[in-house]
MARVOFI-221734 format. One record per residue (C-alpha): residue in one letter; x, y, z; chain; residue number from 1. Coordinates in Angstrom, 3 decimals, always signed. Layout:
# MARVOFI-221734
(node 'A',(X,Y,Z),'A',NUM)
...
This chain:
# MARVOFI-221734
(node 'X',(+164.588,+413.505,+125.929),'A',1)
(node 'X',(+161.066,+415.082,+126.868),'A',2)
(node 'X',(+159.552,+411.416,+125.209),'A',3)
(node 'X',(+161.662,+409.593,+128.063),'A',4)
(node 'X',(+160.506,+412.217,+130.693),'A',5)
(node 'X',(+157.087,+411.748,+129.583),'A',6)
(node 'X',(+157.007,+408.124,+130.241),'A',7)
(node 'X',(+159.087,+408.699,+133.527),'A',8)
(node 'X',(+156.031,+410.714,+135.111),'A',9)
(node 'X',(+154.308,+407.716,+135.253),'A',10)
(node 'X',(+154.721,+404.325,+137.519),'A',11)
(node 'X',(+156.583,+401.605,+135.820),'A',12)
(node 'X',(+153.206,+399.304,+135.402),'A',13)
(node 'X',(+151.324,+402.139,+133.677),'A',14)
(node 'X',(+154.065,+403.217,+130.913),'A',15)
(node 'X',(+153.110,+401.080,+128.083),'A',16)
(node 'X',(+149.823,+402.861,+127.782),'A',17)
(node 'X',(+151.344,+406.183,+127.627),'A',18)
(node 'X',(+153.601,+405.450,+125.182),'A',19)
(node 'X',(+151.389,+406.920,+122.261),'A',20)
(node 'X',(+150.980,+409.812,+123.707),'A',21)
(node 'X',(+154.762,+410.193,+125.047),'A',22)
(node 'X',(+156.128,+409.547,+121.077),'A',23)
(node 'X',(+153.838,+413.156,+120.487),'A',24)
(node 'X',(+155.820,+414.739,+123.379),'A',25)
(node 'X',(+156.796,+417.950,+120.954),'A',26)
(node 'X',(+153.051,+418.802,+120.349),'A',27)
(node 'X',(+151.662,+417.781,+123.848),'A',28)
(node 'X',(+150.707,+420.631,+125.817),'A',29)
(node 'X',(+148.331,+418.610,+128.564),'A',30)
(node 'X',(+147.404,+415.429,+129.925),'A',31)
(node 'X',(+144.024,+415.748,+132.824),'A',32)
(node 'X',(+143.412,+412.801,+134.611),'A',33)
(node 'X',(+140.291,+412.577,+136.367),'A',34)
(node 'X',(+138.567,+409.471,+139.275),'A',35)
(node 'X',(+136.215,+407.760,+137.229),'A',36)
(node 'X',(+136.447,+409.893,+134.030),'A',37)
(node 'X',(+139.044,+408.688,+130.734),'A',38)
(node 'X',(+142.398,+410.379,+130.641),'A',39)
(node 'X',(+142.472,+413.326,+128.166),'A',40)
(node 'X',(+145.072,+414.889,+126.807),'A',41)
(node 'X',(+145.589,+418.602,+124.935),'A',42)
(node 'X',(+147.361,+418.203,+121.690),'A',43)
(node 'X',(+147.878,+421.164,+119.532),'A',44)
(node 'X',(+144.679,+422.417,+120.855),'A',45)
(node 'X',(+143.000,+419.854,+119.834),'A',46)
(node 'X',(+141.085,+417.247,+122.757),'A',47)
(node 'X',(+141.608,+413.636,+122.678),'A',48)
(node 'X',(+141.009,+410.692,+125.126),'A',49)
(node 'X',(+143.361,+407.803,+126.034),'A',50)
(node 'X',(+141.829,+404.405,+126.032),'A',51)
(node 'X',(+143.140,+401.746,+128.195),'A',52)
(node 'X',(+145.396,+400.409,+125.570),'A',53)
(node 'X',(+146.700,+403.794,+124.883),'A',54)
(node 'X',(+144.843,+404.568,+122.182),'A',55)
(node 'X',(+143.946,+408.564,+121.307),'A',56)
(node 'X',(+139.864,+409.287,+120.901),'A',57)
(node 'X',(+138.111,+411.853,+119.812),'A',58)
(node 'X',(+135.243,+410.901,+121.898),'A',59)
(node 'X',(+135.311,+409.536,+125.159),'A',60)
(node 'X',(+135.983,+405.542,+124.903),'A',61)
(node 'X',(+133.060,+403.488,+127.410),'A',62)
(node 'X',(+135.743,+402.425,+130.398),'A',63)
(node 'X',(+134.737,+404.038,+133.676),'A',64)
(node 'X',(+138.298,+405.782,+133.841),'A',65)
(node 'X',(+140.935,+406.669,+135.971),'A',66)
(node 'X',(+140.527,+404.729,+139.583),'A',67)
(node 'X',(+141.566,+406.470,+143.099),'A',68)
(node 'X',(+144.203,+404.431,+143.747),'A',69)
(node 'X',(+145.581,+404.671,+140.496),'A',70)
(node 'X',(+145.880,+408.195,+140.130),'A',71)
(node 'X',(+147.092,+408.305,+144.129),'A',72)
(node 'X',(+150.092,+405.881,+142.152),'A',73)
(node 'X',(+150.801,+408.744,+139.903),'A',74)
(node 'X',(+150.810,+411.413,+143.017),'A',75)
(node 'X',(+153.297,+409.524,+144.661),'A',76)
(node 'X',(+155.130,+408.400,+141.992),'A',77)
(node 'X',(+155.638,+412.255,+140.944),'A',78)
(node 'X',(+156.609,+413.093,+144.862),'A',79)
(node 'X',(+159.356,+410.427,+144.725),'A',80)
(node 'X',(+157.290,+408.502,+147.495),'A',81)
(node 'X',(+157.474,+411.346,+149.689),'A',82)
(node 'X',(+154.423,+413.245,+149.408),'A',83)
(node 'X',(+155.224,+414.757,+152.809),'A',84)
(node 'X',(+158.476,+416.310,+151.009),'A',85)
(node 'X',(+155.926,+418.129,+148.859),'A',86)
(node 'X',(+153.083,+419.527,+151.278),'A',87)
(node 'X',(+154.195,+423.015,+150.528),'A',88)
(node 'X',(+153.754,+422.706,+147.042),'A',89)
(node 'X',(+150.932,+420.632,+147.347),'A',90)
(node 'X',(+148.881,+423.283,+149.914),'A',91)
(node 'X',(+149.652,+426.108,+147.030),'A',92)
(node 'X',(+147.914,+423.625,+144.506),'A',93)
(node 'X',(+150.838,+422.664,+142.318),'A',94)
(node 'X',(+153.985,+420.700,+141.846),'A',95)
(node 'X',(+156.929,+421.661,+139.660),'A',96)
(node 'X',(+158.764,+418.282,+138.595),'A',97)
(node 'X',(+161.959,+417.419,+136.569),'A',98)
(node 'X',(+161.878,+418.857,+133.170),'A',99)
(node 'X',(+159.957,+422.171,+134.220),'A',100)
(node 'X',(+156.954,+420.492,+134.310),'A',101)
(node 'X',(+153.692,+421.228,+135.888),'A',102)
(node 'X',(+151.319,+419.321,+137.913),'A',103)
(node 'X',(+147.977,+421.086,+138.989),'A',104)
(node 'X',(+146.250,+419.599,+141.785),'A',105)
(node 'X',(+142.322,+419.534,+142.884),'A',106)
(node 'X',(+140.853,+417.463,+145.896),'A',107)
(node 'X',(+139.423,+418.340,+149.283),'A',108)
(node 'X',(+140.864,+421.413,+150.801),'A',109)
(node 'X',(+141.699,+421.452,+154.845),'A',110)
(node 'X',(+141.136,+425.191,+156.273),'A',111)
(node 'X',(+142.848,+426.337,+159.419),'A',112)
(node 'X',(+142.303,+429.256,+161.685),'A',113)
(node 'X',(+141.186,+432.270,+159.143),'A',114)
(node 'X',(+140.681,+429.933,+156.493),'A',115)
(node 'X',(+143.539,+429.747,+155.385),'A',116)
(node 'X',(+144.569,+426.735,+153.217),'A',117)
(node 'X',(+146.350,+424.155,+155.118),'A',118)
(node 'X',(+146.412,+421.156,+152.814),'A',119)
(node 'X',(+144.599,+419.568,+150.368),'A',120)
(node 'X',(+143.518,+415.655,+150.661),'A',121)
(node 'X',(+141.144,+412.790,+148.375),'A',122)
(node 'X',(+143.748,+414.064,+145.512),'A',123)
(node 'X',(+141.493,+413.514,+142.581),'A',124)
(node 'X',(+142.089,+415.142,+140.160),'A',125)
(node 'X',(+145.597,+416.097,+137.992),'A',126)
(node 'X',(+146.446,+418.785,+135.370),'A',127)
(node 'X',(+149.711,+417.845,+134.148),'A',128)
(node 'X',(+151.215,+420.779,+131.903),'A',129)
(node 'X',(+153.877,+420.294,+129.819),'A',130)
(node 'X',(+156.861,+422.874,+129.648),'A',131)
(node 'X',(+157.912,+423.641,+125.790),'A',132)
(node 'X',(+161.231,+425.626,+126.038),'A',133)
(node 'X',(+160.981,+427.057,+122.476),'A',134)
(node 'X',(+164.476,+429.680,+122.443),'A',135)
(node 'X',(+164.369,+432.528,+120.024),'A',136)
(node 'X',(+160.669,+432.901,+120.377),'A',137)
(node 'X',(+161.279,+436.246,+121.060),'A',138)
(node 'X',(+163.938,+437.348,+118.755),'A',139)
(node 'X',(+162.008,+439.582,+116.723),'A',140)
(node 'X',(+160.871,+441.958,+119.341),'A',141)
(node 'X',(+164.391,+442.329,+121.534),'A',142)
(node 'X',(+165.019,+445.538,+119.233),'A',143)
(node 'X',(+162.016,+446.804,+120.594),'A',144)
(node 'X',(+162.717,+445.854,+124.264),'A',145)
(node 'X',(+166.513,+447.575,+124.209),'A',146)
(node 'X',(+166.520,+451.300,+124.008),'A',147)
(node 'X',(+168.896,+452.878,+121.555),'A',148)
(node 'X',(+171.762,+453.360,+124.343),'A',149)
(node 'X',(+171.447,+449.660,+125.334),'A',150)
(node 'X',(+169.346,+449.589,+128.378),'A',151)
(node 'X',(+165.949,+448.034,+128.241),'A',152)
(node 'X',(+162.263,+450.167,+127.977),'A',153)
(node 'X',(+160.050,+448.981,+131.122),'A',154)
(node 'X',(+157.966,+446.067,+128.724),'A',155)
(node 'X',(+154.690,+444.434,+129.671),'A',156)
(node 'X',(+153.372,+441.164,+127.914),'A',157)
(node 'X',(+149.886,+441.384,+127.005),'A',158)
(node 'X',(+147.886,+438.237,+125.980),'A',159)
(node 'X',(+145.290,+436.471,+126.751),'A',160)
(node 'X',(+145.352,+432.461,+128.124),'A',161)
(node 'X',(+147.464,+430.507,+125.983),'A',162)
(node 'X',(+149.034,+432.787,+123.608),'A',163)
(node 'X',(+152.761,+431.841,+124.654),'A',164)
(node 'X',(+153.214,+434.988,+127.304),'A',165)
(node 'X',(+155.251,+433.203,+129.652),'A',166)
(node 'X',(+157.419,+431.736,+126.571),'A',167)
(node 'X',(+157.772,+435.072,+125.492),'A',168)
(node 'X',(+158.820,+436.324,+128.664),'A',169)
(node 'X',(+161.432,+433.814,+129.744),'A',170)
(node 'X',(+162.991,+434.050,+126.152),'A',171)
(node 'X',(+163.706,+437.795,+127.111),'A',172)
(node 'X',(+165.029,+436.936,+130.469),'A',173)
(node 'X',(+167.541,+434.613,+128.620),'A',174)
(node 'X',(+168.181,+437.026,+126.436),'A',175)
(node 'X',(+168.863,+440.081,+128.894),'A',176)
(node 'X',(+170.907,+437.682,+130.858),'A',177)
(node 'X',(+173.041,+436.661,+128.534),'A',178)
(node 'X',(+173.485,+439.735,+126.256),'A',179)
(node 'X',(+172.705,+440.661,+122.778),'A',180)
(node 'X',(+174.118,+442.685,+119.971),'A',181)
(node 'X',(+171.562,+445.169,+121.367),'A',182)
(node 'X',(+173.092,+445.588,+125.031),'A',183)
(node 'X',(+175.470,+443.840,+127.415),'A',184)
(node 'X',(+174.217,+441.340,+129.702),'A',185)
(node 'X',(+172.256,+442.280,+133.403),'A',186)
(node 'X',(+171.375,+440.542,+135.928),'A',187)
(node 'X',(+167.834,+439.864,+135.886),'A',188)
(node 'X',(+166.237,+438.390,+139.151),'A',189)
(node 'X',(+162.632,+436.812,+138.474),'A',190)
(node 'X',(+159.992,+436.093,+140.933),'A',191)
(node 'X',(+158.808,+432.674,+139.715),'A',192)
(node 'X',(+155.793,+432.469,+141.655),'A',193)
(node 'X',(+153.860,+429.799,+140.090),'A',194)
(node 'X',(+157.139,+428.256,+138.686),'A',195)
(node 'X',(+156.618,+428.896,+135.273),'A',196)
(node 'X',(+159.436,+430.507,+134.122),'A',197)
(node 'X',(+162.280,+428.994,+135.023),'A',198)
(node 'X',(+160.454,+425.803,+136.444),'A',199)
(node 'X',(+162.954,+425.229,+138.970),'A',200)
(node 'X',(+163.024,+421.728,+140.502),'A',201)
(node 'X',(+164.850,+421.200,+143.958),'A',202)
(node 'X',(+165.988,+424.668,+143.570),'A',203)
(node 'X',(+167.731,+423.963,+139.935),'A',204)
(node 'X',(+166.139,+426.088,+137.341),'A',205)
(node 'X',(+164.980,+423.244,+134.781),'A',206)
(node 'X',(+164.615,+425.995,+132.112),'A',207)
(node 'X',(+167.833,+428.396,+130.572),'A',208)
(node 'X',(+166.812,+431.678,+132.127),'A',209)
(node 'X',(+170.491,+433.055,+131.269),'A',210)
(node 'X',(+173.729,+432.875,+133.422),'A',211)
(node 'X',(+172.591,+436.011,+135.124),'A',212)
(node 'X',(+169.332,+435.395,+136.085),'A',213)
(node 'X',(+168.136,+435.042,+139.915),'A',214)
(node 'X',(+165.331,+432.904,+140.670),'A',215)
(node 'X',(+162.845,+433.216,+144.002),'A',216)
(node 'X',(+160.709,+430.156,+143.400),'A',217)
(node 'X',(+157.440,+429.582,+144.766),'A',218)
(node 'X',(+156.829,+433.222,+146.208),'A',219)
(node 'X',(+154.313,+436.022,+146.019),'A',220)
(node 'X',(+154.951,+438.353,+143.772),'A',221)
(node 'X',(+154.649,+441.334,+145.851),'A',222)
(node 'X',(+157.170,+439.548,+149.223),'A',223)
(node 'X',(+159.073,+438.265,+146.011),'A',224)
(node 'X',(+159.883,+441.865,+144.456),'A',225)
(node 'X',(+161.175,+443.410,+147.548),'A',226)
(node 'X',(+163.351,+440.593,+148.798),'A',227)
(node 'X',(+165.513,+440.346,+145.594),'A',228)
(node 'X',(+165.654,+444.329,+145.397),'A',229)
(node 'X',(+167.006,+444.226,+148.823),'A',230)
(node 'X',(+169.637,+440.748,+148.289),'A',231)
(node 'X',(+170.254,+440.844,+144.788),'A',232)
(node 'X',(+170.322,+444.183,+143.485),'A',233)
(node 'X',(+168.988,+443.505,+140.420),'A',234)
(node 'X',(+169.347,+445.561,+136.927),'A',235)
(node 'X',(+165.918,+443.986,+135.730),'A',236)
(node 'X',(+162.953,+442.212,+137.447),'A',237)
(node 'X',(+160.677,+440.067,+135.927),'A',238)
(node 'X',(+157.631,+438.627,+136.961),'A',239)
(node 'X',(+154.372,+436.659,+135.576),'A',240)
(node 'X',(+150.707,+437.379,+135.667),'A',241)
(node 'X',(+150.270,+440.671,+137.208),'A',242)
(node 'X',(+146.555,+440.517,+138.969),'A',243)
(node 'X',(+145.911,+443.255,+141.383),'A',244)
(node 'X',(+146.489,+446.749,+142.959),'A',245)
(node 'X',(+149.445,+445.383,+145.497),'A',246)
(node 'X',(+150.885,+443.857,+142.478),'A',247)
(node 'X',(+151.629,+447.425,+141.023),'A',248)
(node 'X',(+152.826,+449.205,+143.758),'A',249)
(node 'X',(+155.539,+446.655,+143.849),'A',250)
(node 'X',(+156.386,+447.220,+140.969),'A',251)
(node 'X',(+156.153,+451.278,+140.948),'A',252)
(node 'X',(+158.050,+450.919,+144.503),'A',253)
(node 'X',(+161.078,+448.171,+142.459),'A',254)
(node 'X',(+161.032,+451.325,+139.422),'A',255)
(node 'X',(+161.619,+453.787,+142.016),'A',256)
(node 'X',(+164.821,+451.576,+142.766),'A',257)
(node 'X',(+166.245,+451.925,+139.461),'A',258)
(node 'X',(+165.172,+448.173,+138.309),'A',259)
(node 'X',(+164.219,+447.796,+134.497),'A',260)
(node 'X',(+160.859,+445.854,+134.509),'A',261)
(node 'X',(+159.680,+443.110,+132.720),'A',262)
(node 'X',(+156.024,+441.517,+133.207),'A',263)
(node 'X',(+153.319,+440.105,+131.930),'A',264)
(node 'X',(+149.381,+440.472,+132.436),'A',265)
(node 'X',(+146.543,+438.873,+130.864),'A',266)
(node 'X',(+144.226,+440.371,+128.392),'A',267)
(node 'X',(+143.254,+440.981,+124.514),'A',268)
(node 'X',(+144.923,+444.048,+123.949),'A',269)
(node 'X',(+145.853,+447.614,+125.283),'A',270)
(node 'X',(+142.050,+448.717,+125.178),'A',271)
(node 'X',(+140.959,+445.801,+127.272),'A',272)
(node 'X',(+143.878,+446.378,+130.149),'A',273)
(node 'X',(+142.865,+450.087,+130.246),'A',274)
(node 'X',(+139.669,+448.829,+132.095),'A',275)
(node 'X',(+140.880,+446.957,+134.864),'A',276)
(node 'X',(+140.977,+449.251,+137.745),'A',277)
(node 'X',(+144.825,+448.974,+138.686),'A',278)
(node 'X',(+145.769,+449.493,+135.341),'A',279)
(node 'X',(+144.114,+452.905,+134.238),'A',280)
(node 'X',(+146.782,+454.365,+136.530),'A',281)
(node 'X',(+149.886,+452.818,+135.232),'A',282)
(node 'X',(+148.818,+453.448,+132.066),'A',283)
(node 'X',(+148.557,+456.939,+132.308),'A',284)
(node 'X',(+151.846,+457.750,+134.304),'A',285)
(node 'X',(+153.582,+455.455,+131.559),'A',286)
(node 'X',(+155.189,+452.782,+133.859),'A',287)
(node 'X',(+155.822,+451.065,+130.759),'A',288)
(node 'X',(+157.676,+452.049,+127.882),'A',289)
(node 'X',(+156.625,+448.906,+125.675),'A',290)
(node 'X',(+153.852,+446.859,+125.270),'A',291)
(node 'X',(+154.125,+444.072,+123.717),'A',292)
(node 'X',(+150.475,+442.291,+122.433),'A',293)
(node 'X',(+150.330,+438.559,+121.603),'A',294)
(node 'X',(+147.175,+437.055,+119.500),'A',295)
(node 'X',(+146.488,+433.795,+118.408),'A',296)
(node 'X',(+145.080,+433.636,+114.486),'A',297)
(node 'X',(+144.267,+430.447,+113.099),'A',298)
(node 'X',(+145.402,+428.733,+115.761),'A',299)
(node 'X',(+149.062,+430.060,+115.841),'A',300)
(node 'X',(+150.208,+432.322,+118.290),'A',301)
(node 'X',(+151.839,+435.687,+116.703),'A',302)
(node 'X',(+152.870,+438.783,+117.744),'A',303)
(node 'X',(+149.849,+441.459,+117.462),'A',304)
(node 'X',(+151.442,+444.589,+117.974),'A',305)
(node 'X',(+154.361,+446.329,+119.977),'A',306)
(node 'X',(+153.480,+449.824,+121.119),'A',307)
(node 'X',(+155.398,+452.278,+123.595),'A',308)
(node 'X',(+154.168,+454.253,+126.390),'A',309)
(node 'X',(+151.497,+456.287,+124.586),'A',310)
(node 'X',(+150.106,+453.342,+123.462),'A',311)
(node 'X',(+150.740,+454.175,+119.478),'A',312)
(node 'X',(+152.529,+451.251,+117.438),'A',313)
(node 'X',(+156.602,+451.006,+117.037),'A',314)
């Protein structure tokens, strides 16, 4: 299925040179195209150039690359012809397409009044990430997540780029959703701001987030938090890629409501969170009740550590 949808991102004429690279759809994690520059792709972490017969590289092959009006084919192609359909997403930088996927978008920004993004135009270049829905990632730390009377410990993700945190965290939202031998199931609304998480496309989440999981796609985090509080009611919010001061106080203020919190941040470990300035706080009114620390060692991505609210390992 994620072979076909692979080869679907691309316009009819330019499939057959994507087919290598769609038959490695389980291992793909990126494919950058670039005006004037080969076609690379991310596989496994590991680089590797497309040729113009499809081939992969190591090094990039002689051919001047990707042409404007090819990769504007692609742009439309992955706005169903409608690009207009898609100037929201576009002005925030991304697009979310069928499958959960990921399109990141760089070009010539338009400022209005207050410069204040407006659009972007001359499209140039495309980060296409692909979504890997891997279920059960996160089965060996749920005991640590649930408390001993069922309910769930405040947890933050810590890891740094590309260690699997938003993996991680929308395995627990499944699993909180659904239930577990370790509590009943709650609903869980999630601020998808980037959409990540549940990668919702036309409003459909593309990823299983659990049959009682909210989604607000496409929102800041901090708007995002309050508005579900206030319709939902949730039991447990969940959000990616905490970044700054208003950040926490939405989450302090959605505690104070009685939500559970579940969230992610980047960084090496507890020691290296402690220094960012809106985190020294948290840390030492004990927001959180687990931290959870992801690594990557020899190029797998593990578990590092779970510790609770002092900071000392479970």
């Amino acid at each position: 299925m994620k072979q076909e949808e692979i080869m679907h991102m691309f316009p009819q004429p330019m499939r057959s040179k994507w087919k290598k690279v769609a038959q490695m759809a389980d291992r793909l994690q990126e494919i950058r195209l670039r005006v004037k520059v080969p076609a690379a792709v991310l596989i496994d972490g590991r680089e590797l150039f497309v040729d113009e017969k499809g081939s992969l590289l190591d090094r990039p092959p002689e051919e001047c690359g990707c042409k404007p009006e090819e990769l504007e084919a692609v742009l439309k192609h992955l706005c169903q012809y409608s690009i207009y359909a898609f100037a929201d997403e576009i002005r925030r930088g991304f697009l979310t397409i069928q499958g959960g996927h990921r399109v990141g978008l760089a070009g010539q920004v338009i400022l209005e009044e207050k410069n204040q993004i407006r659009n972007l135009k001359y499209i140039r270049y495309l980060n296409i990430r692909i979504a890997h829905e891997i279920k059960g990632v996160s089965d060996s730390v749920l005991p640590y997540v649930y408390d001993r009377q069922g309910g769930v410990y405040n947890t933050l993700l810590v890891s740094p780029t590309g260690c699997g945190k938003t993996t991680m965290l929308r395995d627990i939202i499944r699993h909180l959703s659904n239930g577990t031998v370790y509590g009943q199931g709650m609903n869980v609304s999630v601020v998808d701001e980037r959409s990540e998480i549940a990668g919702s496309y036309m409003g459909i989440a593309q990823n299983d987030v659990g049959i009682r999981t909210d989604i607000l796609d496409g929102c800041p985090k901090q708007e995002g938090m309050m508005m579900l509080i206030r319709a939902m009611a949730p039991q447990v919010l969940a959000v990616d890629e905490l970044g700054n001061e208003g950040d926490i106080r939405a989450l302090q203020m959605a505690s104070s409501c009685g939500c559970k919190l579940i969230a992610t941040i980047h960084g090496s470990g507890l020691e290296e969170i402690k220094t960012k300035k809106y985190m020294s706080g948290v840390m030492e009114e004990k927001l959180f009740g687990r931290y959870l620390v992801l690594t990557r060692r020899s190029g797998r991505c593990e578990v590092e550590g779970i510790y609770d609210g002092d900071g000392l390992r479970c």
